[in-house]
mmCIF entry with sequence, helices, sheets and N, C-alpha, C, O atoms, coordinates in Angstrom:
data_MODEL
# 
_entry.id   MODEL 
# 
_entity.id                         1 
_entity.type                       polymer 
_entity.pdbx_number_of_molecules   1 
# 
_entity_poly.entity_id                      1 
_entity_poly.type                           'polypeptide(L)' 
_entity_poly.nstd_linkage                   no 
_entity_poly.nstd_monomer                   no 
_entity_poly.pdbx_seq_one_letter_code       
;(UNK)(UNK)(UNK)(UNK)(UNK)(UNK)(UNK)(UNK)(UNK)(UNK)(UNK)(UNK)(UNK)(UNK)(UNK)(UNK)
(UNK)(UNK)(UNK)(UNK)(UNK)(UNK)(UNK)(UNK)(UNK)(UNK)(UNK)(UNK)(UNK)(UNK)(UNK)(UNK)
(UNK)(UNK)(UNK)(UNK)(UNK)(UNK)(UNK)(UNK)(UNK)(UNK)(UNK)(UNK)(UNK)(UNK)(UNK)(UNK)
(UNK)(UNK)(UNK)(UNK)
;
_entity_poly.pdbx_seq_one_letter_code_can   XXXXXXXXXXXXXXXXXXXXXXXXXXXXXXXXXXXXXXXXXXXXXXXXXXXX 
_entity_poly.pdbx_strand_id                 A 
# 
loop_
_entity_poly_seq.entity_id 
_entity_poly_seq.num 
_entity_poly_seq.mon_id 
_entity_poly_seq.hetero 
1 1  UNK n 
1 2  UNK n 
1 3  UNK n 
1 4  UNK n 
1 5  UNK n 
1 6  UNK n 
1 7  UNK n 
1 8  UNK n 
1 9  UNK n 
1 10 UNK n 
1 11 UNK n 
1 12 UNK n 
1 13 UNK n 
1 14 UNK n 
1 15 UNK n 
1 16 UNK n 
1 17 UNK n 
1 18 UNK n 
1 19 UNK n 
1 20 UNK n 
1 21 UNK n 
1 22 UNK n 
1 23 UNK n 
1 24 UNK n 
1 25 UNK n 
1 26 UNK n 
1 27 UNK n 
1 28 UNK n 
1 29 UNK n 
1 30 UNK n 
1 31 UNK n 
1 32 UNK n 
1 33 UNK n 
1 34 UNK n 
1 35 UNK n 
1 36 UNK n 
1 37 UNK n 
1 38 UNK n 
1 39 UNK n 
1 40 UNK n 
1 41 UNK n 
1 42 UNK n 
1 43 UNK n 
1 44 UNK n 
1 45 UNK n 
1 46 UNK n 
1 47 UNK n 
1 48 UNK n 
1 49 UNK n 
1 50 UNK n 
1 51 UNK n 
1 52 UNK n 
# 
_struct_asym.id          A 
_struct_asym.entity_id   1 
# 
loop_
_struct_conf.conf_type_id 
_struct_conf.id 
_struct_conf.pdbx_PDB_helix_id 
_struct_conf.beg_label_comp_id 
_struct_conf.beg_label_asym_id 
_struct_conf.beg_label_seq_id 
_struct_conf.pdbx_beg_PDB_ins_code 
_struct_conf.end_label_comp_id 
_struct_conf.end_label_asym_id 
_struct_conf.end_label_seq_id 
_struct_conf.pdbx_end_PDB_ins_code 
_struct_conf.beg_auth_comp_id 
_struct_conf.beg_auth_asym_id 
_struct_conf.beg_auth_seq_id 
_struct_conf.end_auth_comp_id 
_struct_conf.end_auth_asym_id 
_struct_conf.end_auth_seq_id 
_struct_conf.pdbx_PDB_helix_class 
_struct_conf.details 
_struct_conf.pdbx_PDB_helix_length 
HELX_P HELX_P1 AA1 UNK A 2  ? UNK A 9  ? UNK A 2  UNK A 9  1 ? 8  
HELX_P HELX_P2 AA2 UNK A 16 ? UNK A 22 ? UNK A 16 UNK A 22 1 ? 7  
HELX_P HELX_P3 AA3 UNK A 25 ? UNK A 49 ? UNK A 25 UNK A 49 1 ? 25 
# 
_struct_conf_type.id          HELX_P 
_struct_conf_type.criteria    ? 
_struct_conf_type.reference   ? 
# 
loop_
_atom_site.group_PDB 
_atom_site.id 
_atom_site.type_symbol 
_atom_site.label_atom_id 
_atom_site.label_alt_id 
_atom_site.label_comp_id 
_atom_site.label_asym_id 
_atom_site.label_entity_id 
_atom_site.label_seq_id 
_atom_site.pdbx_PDB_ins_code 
_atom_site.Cartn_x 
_atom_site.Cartn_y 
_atom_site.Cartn_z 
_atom_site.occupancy 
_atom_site.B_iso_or_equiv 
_atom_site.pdbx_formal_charge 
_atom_site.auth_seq_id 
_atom_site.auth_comp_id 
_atom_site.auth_asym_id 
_atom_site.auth_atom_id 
_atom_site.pdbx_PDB_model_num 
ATOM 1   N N  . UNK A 1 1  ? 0.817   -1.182 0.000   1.00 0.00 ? 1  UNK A N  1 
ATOM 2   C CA . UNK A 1 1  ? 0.000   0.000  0.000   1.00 0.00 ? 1  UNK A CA 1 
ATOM 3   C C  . UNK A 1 1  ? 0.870   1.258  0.000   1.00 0.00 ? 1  UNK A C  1 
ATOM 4   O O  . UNK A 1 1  ? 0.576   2.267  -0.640  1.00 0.00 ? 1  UNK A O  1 
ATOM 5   N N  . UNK A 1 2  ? 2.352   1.083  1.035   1.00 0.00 ? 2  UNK A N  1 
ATOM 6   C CA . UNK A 1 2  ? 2.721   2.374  1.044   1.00 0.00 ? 2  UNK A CA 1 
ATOM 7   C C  . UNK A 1 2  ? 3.517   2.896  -0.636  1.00 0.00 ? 2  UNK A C  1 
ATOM 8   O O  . UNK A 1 2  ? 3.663   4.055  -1.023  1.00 0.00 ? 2  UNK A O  1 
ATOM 9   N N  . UNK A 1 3  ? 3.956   1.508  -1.434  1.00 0.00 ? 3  UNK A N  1 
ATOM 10  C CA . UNK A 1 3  ? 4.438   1.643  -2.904  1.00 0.00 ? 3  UNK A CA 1 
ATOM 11  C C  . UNK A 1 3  ? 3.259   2.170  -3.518  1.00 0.00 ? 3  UNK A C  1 
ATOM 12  O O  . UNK A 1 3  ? 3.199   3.125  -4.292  1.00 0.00 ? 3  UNK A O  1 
ATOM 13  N N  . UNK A 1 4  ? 2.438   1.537  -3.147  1.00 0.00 ? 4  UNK A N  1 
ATOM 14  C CA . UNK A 1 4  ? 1.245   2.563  -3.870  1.00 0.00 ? 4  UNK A CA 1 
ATOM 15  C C  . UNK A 1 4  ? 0.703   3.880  -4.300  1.00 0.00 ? 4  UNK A C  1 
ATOM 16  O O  . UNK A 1 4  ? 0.201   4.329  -5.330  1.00 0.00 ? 4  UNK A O  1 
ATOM 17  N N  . UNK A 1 5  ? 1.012   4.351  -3.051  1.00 0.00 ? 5  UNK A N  1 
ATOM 18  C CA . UNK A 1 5  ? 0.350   5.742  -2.475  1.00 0.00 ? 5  UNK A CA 1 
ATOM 19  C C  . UNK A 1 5  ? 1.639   6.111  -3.391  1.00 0.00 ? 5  UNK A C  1 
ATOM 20  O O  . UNK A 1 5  ? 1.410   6.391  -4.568  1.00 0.00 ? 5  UNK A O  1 
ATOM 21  N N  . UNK A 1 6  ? 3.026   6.129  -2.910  1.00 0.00 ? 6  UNK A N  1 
ATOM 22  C CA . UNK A 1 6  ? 3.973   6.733  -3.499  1.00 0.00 ? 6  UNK A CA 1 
ATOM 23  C C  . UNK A 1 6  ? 4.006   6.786  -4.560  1.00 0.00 ? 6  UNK A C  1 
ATOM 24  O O  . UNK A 1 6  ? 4.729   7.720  -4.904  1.00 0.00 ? 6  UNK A O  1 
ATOM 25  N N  . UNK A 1 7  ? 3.263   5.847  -6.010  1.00 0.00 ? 7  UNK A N  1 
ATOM 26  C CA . UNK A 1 7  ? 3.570   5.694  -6.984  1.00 0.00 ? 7  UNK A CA 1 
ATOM 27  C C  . UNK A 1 7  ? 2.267   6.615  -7.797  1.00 0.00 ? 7  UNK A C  1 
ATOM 28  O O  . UNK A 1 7  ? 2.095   6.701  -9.013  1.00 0.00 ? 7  UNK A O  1 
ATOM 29  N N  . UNK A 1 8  ? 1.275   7.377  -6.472  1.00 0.00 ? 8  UNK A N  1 
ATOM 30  C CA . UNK A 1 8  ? 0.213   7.753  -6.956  1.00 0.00 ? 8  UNK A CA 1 
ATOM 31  C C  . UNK A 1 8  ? 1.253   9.425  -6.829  1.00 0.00 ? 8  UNK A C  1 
ATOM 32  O O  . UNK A 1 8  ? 1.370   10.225 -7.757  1.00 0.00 ? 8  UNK A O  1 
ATOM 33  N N  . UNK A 1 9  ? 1.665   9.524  -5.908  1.00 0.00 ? 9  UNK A N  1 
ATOM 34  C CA . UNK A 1 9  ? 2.282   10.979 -5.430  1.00 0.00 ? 9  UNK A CA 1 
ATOM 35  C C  . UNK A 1 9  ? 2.858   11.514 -6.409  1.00 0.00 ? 9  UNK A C  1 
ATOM 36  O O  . UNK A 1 9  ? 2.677   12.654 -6.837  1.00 0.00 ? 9  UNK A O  1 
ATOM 37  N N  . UNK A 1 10 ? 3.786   10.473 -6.913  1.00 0.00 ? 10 UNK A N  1 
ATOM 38  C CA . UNK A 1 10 ? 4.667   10.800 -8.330  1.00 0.00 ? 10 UNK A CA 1 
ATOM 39  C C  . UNK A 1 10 ? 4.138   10.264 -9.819  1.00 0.00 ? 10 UNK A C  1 
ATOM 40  O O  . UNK A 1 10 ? 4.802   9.830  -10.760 1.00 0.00 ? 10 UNK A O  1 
ATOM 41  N N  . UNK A 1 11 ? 2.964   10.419 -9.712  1.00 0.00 ? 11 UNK A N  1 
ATOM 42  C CA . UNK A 1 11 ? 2.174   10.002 -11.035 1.00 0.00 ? 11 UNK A CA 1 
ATOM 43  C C  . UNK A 1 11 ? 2.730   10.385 -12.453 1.00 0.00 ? 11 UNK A C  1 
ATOM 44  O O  . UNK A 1 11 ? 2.395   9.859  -13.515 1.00 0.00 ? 11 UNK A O  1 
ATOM 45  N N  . UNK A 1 12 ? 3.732   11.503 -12.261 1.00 0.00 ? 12 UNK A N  1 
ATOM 46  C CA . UNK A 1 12 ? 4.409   11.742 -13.455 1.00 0.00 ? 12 UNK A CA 1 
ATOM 47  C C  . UNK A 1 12 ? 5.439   10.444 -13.690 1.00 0.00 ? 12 UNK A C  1 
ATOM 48  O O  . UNK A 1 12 ? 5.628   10.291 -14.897 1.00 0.00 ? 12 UNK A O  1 
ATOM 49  N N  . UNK A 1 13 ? 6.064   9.593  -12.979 1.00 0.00 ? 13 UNK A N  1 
ATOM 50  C CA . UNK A 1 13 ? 7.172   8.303  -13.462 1.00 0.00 ? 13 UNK A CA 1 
ATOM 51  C C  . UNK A 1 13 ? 5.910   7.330  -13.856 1.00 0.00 ? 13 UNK A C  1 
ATOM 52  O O  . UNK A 1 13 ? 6.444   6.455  -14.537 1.00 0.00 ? 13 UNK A O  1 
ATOM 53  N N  . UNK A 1 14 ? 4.439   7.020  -13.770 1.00 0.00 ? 14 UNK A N  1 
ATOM 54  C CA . UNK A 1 14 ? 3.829   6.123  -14.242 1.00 0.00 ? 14 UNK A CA 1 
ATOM 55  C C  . UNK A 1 14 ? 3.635   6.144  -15.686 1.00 0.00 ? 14 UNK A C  1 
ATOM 56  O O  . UNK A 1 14 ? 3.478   7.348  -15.884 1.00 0.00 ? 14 UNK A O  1 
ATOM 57  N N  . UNK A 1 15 ? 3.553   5.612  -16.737 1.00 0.00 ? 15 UNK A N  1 
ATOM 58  C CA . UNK A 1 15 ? 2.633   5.642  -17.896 1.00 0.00 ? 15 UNK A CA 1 
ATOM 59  C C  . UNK A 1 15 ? 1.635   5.425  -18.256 1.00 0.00 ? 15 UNK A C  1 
ATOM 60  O O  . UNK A 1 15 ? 0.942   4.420  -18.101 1.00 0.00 ? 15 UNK A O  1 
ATOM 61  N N  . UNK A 1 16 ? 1.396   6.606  -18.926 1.00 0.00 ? 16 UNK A N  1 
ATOM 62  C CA . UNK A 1 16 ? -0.190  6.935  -19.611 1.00 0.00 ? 16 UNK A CA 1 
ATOM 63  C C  . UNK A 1 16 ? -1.221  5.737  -19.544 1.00 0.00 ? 16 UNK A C  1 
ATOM 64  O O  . UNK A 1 16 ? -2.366  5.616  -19.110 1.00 0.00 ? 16 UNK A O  1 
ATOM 65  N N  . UNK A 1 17 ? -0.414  5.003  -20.094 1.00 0.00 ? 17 UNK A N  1 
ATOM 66  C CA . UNK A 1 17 ? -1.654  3.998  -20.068 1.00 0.00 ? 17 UNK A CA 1 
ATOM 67  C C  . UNK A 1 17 ? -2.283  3.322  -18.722 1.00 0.00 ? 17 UNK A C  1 
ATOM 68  O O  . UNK A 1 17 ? -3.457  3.016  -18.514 1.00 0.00 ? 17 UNK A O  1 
ATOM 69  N N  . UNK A 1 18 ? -1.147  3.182  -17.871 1.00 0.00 ? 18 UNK A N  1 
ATOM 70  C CA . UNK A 1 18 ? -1.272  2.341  -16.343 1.00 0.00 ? 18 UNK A CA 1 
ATOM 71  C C  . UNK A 1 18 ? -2.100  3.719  -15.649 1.00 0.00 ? 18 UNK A C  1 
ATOM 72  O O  . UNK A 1 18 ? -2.971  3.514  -14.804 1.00 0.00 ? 18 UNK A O  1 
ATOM 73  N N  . UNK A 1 19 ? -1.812  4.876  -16.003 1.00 0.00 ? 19 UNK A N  1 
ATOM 74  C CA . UNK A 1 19 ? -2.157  5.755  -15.289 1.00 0.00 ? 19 UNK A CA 1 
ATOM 75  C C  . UNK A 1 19 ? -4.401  5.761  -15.545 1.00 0.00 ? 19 UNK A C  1 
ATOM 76  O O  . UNK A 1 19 ? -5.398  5.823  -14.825 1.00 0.00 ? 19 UNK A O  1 
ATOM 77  N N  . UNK A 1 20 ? -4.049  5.650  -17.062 1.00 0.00 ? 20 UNK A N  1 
ATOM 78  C CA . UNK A 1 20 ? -5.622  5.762  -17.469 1.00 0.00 ? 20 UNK A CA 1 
ATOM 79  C C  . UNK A 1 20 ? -6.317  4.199  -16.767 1.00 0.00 ? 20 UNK A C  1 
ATOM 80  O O  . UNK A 1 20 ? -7.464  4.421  -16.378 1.00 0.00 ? 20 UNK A O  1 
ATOM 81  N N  . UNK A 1 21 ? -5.950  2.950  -16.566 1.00 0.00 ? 21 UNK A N  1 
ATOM 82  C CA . UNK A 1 21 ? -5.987  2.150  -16.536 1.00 0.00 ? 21 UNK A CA 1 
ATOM 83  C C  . UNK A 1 21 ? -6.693  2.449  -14.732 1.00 0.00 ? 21 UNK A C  1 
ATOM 84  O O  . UNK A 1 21 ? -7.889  2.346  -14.458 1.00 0.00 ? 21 UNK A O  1 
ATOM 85  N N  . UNK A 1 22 ? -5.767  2.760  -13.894 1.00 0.00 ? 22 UNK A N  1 
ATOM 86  C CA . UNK A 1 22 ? -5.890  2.661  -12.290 1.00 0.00 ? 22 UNK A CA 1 
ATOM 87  C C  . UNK A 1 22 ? -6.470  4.076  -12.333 1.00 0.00 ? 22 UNK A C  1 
ATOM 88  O O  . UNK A 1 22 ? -6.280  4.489  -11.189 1.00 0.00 ? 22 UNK A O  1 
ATOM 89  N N  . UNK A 1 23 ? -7.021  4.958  -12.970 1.00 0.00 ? 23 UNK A N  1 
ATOM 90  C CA . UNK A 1 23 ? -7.667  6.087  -12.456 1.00 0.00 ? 23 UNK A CA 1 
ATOM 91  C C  . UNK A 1 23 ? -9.029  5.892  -11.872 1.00 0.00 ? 23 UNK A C  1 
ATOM 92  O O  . UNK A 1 23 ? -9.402  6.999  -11.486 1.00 0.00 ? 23 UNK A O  1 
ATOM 93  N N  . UNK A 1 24 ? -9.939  4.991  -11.633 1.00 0.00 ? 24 UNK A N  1 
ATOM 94  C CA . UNK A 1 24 ? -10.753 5.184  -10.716 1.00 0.00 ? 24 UNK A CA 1 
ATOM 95  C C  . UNK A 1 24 ? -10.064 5.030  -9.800  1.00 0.00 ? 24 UNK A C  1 
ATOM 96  O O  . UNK A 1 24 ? -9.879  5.977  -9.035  1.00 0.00 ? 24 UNK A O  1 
ATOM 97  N N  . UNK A 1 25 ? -9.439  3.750  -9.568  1.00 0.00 ? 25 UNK A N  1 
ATOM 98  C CA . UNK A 1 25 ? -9.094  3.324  -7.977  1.00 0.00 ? 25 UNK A CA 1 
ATOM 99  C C  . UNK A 1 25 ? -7.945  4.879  -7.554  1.00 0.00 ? 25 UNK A C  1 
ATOM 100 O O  . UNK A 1 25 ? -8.035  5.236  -6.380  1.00 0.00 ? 25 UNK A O  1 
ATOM 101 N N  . UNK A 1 26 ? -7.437  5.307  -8.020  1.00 0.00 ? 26 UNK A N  1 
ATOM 102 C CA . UNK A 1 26 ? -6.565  6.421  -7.580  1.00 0.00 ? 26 UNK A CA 1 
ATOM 103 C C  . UNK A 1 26 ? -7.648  7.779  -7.169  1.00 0.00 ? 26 UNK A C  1 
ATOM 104 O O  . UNK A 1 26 ? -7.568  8.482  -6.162  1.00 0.00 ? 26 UNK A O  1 
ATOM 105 N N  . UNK A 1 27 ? -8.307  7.846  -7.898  1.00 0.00 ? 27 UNK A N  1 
ATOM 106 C CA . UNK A 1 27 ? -9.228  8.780  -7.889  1.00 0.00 ? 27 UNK A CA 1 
ATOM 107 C C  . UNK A 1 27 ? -9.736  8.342  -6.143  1.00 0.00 ? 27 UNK A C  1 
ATOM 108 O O  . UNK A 1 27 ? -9.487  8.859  -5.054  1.00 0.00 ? 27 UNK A O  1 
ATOM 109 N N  . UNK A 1 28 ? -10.453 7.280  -6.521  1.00 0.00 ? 28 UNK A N  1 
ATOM 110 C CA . UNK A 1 28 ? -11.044 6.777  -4.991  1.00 0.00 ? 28 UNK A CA 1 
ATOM 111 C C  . UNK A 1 28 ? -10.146 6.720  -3.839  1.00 0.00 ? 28 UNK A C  1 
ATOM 112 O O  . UNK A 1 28 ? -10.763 7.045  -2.825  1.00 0.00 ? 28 UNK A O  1 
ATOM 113 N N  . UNK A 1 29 ? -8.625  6.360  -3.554  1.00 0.00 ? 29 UNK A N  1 
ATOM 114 C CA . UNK A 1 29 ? -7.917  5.803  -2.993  1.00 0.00 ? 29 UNK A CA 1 
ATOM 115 C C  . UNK A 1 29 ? -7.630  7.910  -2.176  1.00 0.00 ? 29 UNK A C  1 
ATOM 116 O O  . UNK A 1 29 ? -7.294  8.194  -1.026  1.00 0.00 ? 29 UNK A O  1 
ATOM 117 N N  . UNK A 1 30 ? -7.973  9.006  -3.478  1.00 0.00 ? 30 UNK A N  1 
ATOM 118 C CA . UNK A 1 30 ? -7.350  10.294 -2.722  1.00 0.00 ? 30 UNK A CA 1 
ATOM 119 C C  . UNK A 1 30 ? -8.584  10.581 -2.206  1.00 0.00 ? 30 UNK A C  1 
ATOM 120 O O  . UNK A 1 30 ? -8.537  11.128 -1.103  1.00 0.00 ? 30 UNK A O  1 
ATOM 121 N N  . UNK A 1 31 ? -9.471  10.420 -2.575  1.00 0.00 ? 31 UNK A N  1 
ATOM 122 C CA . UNK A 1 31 ? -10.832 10.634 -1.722  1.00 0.00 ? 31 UNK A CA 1 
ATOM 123 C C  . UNK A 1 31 ? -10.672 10.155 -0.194  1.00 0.00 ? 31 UNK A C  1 
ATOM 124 O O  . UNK A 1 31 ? -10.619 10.980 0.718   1.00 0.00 ? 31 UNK A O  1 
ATOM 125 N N  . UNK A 1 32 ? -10.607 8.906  0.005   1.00 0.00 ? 32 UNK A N  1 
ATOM 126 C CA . UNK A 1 32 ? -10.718 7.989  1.021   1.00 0.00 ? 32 UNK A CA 1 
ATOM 127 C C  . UNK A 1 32 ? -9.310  8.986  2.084   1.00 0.00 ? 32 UNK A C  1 
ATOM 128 O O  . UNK A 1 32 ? -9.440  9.394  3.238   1.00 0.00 ? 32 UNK A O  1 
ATOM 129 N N  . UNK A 1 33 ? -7.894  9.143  1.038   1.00 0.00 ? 33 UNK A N  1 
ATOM 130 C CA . UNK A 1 33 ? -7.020  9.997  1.617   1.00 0.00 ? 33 UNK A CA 1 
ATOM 131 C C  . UNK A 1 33 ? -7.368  10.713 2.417   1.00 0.00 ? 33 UNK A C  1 
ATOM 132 O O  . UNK A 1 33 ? -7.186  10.726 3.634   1.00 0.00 ? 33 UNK A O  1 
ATOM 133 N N  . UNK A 1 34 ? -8.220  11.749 1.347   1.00 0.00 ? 34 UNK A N  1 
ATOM 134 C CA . UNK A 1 34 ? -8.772  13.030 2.029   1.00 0.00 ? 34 UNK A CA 1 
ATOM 135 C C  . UNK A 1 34 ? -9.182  13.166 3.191   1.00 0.00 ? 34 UNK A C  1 
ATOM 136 O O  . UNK A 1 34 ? -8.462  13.601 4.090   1.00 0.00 ? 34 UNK A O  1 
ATOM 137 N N  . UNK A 1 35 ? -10.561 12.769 3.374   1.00 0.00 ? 35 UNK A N  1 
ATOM 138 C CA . UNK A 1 35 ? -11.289 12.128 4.486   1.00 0.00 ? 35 UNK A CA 1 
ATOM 139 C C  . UNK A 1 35 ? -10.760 11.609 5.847   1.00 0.00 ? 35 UNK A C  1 
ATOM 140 O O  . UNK A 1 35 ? -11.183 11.704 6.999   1.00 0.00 ? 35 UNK A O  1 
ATOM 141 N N  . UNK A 1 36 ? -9.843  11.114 5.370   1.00 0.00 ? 36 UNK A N  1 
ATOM 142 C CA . UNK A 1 36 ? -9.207  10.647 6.446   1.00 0.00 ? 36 UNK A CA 1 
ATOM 143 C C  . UNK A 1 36 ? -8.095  11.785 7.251   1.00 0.00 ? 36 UNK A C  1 
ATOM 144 O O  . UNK A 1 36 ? -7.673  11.741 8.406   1.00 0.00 ? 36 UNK A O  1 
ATOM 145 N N  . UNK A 1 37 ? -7.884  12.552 6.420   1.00 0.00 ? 37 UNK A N  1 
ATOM 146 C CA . UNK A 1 37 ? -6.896  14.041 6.816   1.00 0.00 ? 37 UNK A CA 1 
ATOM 147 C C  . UNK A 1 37 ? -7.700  14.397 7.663   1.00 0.00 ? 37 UNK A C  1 
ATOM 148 O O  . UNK A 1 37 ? -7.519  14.371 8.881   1.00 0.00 ? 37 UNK A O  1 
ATOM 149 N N  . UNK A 1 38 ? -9.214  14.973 6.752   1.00 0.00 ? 38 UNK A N  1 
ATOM 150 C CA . UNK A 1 38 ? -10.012 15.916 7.714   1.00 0.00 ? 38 UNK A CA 1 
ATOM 151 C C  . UNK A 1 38 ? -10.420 15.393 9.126   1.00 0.00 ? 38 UNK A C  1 
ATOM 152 O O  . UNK A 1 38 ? -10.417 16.069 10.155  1.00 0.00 ? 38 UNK A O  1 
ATOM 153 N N  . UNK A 1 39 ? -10.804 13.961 9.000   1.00 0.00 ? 39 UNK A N  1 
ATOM 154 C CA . UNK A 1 39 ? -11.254 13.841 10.203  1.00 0.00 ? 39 UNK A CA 1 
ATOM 155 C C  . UNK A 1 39 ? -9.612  13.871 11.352  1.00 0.00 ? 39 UNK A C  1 
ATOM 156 O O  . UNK A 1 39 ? -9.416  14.470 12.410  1.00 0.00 ? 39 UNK A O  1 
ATOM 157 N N  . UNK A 1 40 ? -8.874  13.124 10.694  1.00 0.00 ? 40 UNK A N  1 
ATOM 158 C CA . UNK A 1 40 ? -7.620  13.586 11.876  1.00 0.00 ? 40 UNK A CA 1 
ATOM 159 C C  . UNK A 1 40 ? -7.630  14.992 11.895  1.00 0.00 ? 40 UNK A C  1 
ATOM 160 O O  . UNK A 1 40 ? -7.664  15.337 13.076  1.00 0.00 ? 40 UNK A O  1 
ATOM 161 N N  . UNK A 1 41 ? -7.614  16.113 11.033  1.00 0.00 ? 41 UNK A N  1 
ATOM 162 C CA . UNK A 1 41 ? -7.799  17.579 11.120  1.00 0.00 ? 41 UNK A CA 1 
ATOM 163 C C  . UNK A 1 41 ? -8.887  17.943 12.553  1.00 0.00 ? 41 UNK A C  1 
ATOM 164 O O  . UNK A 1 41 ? -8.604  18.615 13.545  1.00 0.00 ? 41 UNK A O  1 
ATOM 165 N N  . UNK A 1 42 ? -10.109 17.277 12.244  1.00 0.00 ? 42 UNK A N  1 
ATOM 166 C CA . UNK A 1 42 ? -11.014 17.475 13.403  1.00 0.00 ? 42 UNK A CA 1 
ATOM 167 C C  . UNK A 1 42 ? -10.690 16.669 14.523  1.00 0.00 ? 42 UNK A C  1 
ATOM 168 O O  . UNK A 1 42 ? -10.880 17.275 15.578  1.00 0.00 ? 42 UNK A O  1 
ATOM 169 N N  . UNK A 1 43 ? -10.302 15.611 14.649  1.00 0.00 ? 43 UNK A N  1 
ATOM 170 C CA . UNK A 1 43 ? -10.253 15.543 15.948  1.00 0.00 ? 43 UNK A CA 1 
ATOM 171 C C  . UNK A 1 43 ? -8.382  16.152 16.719  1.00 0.00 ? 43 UNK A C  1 
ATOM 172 O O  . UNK A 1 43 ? -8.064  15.911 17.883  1.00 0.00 ? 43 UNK A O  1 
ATOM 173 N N  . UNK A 1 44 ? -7.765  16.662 16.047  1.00 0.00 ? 44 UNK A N  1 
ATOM 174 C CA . UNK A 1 44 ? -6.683  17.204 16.367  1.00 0.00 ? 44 UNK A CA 1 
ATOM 175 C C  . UNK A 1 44 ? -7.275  18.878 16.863  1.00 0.00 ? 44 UNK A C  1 
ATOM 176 O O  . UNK A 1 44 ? -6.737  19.488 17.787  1.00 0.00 ? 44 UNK A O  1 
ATOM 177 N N  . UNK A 1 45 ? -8.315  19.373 16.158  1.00 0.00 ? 45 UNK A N  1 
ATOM 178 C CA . UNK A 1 45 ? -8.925  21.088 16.575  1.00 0.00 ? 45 UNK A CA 1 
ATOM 179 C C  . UNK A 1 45 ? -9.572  20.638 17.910  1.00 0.00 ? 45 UNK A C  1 
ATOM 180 O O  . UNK A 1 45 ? -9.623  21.474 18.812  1.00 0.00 ? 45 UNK A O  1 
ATOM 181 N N  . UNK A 1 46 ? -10.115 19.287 18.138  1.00 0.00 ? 46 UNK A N  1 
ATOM 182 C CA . UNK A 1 46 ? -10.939 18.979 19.115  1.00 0.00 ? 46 UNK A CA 1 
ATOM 183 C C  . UNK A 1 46 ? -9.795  18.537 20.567  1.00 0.00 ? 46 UNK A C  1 
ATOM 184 O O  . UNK A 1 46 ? -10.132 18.708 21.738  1.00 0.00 ? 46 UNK A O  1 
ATOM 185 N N  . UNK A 1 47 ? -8.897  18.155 20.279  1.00 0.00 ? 47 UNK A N  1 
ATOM 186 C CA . UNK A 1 47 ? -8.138  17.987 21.030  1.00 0.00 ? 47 UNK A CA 1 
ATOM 187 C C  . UNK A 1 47 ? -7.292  18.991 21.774  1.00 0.00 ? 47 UNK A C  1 
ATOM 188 O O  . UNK A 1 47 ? -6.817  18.975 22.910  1.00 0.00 ? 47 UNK A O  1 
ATOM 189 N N  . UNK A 1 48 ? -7.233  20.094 20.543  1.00 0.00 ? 48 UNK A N  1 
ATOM 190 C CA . UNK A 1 48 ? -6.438  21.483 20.774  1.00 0.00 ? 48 UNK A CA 1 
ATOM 191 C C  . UNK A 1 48 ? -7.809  22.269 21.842  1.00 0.00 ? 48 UNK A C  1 
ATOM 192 O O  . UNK A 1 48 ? -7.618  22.595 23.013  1.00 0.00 ? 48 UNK A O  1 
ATOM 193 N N  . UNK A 1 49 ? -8.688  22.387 21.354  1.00 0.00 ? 49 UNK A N  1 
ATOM 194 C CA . UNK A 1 49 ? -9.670  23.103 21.696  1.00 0.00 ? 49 UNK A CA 1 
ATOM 195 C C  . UNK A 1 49 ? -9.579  22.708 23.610  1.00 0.00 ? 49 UNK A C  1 
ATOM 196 O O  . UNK A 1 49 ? -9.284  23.615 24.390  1.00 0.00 ? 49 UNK A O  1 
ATOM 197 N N  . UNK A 1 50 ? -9.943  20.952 24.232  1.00 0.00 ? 50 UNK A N  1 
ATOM 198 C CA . UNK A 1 50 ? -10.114 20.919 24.855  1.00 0.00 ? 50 UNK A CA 1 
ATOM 199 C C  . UNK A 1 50 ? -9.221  21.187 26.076  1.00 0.00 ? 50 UNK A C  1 
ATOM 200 O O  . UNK A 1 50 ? -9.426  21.187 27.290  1.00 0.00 ? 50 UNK A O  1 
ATOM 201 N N  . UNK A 1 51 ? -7.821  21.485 25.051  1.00 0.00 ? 51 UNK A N  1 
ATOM 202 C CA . UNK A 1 51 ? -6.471  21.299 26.401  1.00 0.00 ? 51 UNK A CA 1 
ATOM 203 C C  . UNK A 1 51 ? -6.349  22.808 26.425  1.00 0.00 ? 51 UNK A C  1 
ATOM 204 O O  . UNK A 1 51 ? -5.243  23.092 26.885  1.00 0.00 ? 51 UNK A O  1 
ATOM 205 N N  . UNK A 1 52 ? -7.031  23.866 26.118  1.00 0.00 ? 52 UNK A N  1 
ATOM 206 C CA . UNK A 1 52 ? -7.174  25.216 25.603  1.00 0.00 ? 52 UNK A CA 1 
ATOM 207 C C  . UNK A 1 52 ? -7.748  25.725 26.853  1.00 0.00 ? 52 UNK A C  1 
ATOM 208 O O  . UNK A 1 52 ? -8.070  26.909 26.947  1.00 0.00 ? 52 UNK A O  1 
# 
């Protein structure tokens, strides 16, 4: 998984075709990323907030 992610980061060393090929799952895989930021984002404001 972590070759993965890395190989999504630097999407410019993949080729076109592998790239067109895995674009849902990449597409999905930065979504799921995302999501997962924000909620560590929120519970890190929630954590800040309460020691505040």
């Amino acid at each position: 998984m972590k070759l993965f992610k890395e190989m999504i980061q630097k999407g410019e060393q993949m080729c076109e075709e592998l790239k067109e090929l895995l674009a849902p799952e990449i597409v999905e895989l930065k979504i799921r990323l995302a999501e997962q930021d924000a909620k560590l984002a929120d519970k890190d404001a929630m954590l800040t907030d309460s020691t505040a």
